[in-house]
C-alpha positions in Angstrom: -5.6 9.2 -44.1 -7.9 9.7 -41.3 -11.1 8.0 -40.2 -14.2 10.0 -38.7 -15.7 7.2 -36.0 -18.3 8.8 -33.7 -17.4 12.6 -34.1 -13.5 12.2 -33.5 -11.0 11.8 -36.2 -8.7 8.9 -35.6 -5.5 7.5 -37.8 -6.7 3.9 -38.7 -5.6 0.8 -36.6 -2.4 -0.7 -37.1 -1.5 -4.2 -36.8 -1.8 -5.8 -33.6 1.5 -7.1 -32.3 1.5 -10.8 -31.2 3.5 -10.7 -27.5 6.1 -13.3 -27.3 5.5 -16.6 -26.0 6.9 -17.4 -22.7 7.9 -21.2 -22.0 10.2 -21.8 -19.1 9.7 -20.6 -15.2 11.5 -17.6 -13.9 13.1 -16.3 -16.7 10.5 -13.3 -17.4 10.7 -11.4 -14.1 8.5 -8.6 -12.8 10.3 -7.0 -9.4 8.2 -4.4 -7.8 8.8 -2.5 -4.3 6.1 -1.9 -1.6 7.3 0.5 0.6 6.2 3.0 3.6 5.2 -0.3 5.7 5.5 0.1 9.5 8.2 -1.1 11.2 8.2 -4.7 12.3 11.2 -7.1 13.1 13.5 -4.1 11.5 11.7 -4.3 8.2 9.7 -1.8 6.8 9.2 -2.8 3.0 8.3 -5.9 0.8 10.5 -6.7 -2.2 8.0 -8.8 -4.7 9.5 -10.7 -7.4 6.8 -12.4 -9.7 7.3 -15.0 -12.6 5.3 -13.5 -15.7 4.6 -17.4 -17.1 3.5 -18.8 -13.8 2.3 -15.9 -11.6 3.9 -17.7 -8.8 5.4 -14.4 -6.6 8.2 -14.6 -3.4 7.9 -12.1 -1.1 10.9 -10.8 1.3 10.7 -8.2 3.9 13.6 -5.7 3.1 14.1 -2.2 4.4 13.7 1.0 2.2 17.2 1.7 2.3 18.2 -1.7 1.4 21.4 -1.3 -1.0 21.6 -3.0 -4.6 24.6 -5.3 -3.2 22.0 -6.5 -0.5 19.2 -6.7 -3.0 21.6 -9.5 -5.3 22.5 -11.4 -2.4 18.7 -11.7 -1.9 17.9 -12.9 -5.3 21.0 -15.2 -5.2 19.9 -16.8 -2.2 16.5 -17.0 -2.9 15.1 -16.7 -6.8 18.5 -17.7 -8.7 19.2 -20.9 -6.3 16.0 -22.1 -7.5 16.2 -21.6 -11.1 18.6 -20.2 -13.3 19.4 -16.7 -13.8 16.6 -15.1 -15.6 16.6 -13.5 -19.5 14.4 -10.3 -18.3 13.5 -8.5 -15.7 10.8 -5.6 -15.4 10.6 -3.0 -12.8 9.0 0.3 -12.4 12.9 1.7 -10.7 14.8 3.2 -13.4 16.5 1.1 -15.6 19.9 0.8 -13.3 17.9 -0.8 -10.6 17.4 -4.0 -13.1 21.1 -3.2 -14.3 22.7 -3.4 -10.9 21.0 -6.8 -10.1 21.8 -8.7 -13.6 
């Protein structure tokens, strides 16, 4: 069951899928890296943790070869102390970077 719409055959639309409805602060996180900085103070990347609901984002200057022990002591001391321990957590790492911190 196809549809022809301006010379291309397409399969019909399907349903659009509501997203879910966040309520509370820092419990839907994105973590993202930025990386090949140049060196200052020792530090030579930027972890970036961002709260989907709010947008609000904290920034701290890591270095690349920062391990996953050192990466949950950072979000102890400085995401998790603020709020508690969040429900998700999206990252563009593979799947035992998010894993590892959890």
């Amino acid at each position: 069951m196809y549809q022809q719409i301006k010379n291309r055959i397409e399969a019909p639309v399907r349903k659009l899928k509501l997203s879910e409805i966040l309520e509370k602060l820092w419990t839907y996180l994105i973590v993202d890296f930025i990386t090949k900085l140049p060196l200052v103070a020792g530090k030579d990347a930027i972890l970036v943790v961002c709260d989907r609901l709010s947008k609000m984002t904290h920034f701290m200057a890591i270095t690349k070869e920062t391990s996953a022990e050192e990466l949950e002591r950072l979000f102890r001391n400085n995401i998790w102390k603020l709020c508690e321990l969040s429900e998700s957590m999206m990252s563009d790492r593979k799947p035992q970077f998010a894993a590892e911190i959890t």
